[in-house]
C-alpha positions in Angstrom: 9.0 16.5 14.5 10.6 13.6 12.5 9.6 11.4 10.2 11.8 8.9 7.9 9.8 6.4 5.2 11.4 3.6 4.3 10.9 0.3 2.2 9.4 1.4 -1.0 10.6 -0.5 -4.0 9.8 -2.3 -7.4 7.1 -4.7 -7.9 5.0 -6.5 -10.4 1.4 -6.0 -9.8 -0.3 -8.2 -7.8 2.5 -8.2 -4.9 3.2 -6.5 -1.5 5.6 -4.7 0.0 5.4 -3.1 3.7 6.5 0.4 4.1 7.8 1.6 7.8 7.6 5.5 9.0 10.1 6.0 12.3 9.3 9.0 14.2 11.4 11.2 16.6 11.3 14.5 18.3 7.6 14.3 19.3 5.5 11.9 21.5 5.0 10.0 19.0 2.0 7.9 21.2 0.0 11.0 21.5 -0.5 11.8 17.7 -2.6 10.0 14.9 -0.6 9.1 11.5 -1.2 9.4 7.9 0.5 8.1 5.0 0.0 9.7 1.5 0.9 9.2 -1.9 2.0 11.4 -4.8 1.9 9.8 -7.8 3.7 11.7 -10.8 2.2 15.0 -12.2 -0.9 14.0 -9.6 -1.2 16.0 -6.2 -0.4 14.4 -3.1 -3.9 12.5 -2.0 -4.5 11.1 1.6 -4.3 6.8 1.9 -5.1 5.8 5.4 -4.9 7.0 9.3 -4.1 5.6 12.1 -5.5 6.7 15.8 -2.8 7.4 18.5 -3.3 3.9 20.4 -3.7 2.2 16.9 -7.6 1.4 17.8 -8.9 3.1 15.0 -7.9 2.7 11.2 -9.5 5.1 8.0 -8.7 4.0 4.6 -9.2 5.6 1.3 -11.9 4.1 -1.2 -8.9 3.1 -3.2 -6.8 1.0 -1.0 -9.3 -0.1 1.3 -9.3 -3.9 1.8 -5.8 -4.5 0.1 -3.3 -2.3 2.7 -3.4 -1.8 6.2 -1.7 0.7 8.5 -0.4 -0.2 12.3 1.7 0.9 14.5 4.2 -0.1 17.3 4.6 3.0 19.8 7.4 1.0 21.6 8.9 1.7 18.5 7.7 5.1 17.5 6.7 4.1 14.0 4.1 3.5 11.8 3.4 0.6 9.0 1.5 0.5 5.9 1.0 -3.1 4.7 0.1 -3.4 0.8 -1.3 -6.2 -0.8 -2.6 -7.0 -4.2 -0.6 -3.6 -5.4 -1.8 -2.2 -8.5 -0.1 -0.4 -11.1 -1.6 2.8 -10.0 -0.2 2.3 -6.6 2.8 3.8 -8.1 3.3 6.7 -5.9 6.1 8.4 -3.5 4.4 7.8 0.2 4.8 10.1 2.5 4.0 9.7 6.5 2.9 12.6 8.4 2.1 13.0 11.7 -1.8 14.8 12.2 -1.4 18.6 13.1 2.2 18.4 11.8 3.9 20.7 9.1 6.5 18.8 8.3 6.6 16.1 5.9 9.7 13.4 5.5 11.2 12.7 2.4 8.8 9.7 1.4 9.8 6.5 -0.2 9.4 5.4 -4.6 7.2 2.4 -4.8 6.6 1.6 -8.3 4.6 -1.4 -9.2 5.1 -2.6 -13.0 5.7 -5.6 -14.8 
Protein backbone atom coordinates (compact mmCIF):
# COMPACT_ATOMS: atom_id res chain seq x y z
CA UNK A 1 0.00 0.00 0.00
CA UNK A 2 0.91 3.60 -1.36
CA UNK A 3 -0.04 6.71 -0.73
CA UNK A 4 1.64 10.17 -1.90
CA UNK A 5 -0.13 13.79 -0.70
CA UNK A 6 0.51 16.40 -2.65
CA UNK A 7 -0.50 20.23 -3.03
CA UNK A 8 -0.24 21.62 0.34
CA UNK A 9 1.09 25.22 0.41
CA UNK A 10 0.88 28.83 1.90
CA UNK A 11 -2.16 30.74 2.11
CA UNK A 12 -3.80 33.78 3.75
CA UNK A 13 -6.87 32.83 5.58
CA UNK A 14 -9.82 32.90 3.99
CA UNK A 15 -8.52 30.95 0.67
CA UNK A 16 -8.49 27.33 -0.77
CA UNK A 17 -6.24 25.15 -1.84
CA UNK A 18 -7.05 21.34 -3.08
CA UNK A 19 -4.89 18.66 -1.84
CA UNK A 20 -4.59 15.23 -4.09
CA UNK A 21 -3.61 11.61 -2.36
CA UNK A 22 -2.44 9.03 -5.41
CA UNK A 23 -2.65 5.54 -4.46
CA UNK A 24 -0.87 2.32 -5.68
CA UNK A 25 -0.20 -1.23 -4.70
CA UNK A 26 -3.76 -1.89 -3.44
CA UNK A 27 -7.31 -1.83 -5.16
CA UNK A 28 -7.60 1.31 -4.46
CA UNK A 29 -11.70 1.09 -5.47
CA UNK A 30 -12.30 -1.40 -2.82
CA UNK A 31 -11.01 0.74 0.28
CA UNK A 32 -12.60 3.86 2.08
CA UNK A 33 -10.01 7.00 2.49
CA UNK A 34 -9.18 9.35 5.25
CA UNK A 35 -7.23 12.38 5.26
CA UNK A 36 -5.81 13.68 8.66
CA UNK A 37 -4.04 16.53 9.94
CA UNK A 38 -1.21 17.06 12.45
CA UNK A 39 -0.84 20.29 13.35
CA UNK A 40 2.44 21.19 15.44
CA UNK A 41 2.94 19.80 18.97
CA UNK A 42 -0.96 18.55 18.51
CA UNK A 43 -1.64 14.70 17.69
CA UNK A 44 -2.67 13.64 14.46
CA UNK A 45 -6.74 14.10 14.54
CA UNK A 46 -9.08 12.50 11.79
CA UNK A 47 -10.71 15.34 8.93
CA UNK A 48 -13.02 13.49 6.68
CA UNK A 49 -13.75 9.87 4.95
CA UNK A 50 -14.59 8.91 1.91
CA UNK A 51 -16.68 5.44 1.07
CA UNK A 52 -15.04 3.21 -1.57
CA UNK A 53 -17.57 4.31 -4.51
CA UNK A 54 -17.32 7.93 -3.19
CA UNK A 55 -21.26 7.74 -2.13
CA UNK A 56 -20.73 8.50 1.25
CA UNK A 57 -18.67 11.43 2.82
CA UNK A 58 -18.00 12.04 7.02
CA UNK A 59 -16.46 15.24 8.05
CA UNK A 60 -15.10 16.38 11.22
CA UNK A 61 -17.14 19.16 13.30
CA UNK A 62 -14.26 21.39 12.40
CA UNK A 63 -14.16 21.37 8.61
CA UNK A 64 -17.48 20.45 7.90
CA UNK A 65 -19.16 22.78 5.41
CA UNK A 66 -15.85 24.48 4.21
CA UNK A 67 -13.76 21.16 2.64
CA UNK A 68 -14.89 18.35 0.87
CA UNK A 69 -13.28 15.02 -0.02
CA UNK A 70 -13.83 13.00 -3.57
CA UNK A 71 -12.36 10.74 -5.31
CA UNK A 72 -11.65 9.54 -9.00
CA UNK A 73 -11.02 5.63 -8.88
CA UNK A 74 -10.02 5.76 -12.63
CA UNK A 75 -7.39 7.58 -11.07
CA UNK A 76 -6.71 5.91 -7.87
CA UNK A 77 -6.72 9.03 -5.82
CA UNK A 78 -8.36 10.89 -3.45
CA UNK A 79 -9.12 14.87 -3.08
CA UNK A 80 -9.73 17.15 -0.25
CA UNK A 81 -11.14 20.55 -1.35
CA UNK A 82 -10.62 23.43 1.30
CA UNK A 83 -12.38 26.44 1.37
CA UNK A 84 -12.67 29.46 3.68
CA UNK A 85 -9.11 27.94 5.36
CA UNK A 86 -8.48 29.15 8.74
CA UNK A 87 -5.46 29.75 10.51
CA UNK A 88 -5.81 26.66 12.45
CA UNK A 89 -6.02 24.67 9.40
CA UNK A 90 -2.34 24.79 9.59
CA UNK A 91 -1.55 21.20 9.65
CA UNK A 92 0.57 18.40 7.73
CA UNK A 93 -2.35 16.15 5.96
CA UNK A 94 -1.90 12.85 5.78
CA UNK A 95 -4.15 10.36 3.48
CA UNK A 96 -4.62 6.87 4.63
CA UNK A 97 -6.26 4.21 3.30
CA UNK A 98 -9.05 2.47 6.11
CA UNK A 99 -7.53 -0.82 7.53
CA UNK A 100 -4.10 0.39 6.35
CA UNK A 101 -0.72 0.73 8.47
CA UNK A 102 1.00 2.74 6.45
CA UNK A 103 0.80 6.35 6.23
CA UNK A 104 2.50 8.58 3.28
CA UNK A 105 4.62 11.34 3.98
CA UNK A 106 1.70 14.04 4.09
CA UNK A 107 1.83 17.48 2.64
CA UNK A 108 2.63 21.40 4.91
CA UNK A 109 -0.41 23.60 4.40
CA UNK A 110 0.07 26.64 6.41
CA UNK A 111 -2.54 29.31 6.24
CA UNK A 112 -1.31 32.86 7.57
CA UNK A 113 -1.34 36.28 6.55
Amino acid sequence: VHVAESGGGLVQPGGSLRLSCAASGFTFSRYYIDWYRQAPGKVREFVATVSNDGSSTIYADSVKGRFTISRDNAKNTVYLQMNSLKLEDTAVYYCKAVGASSWGQGTQVIVSS
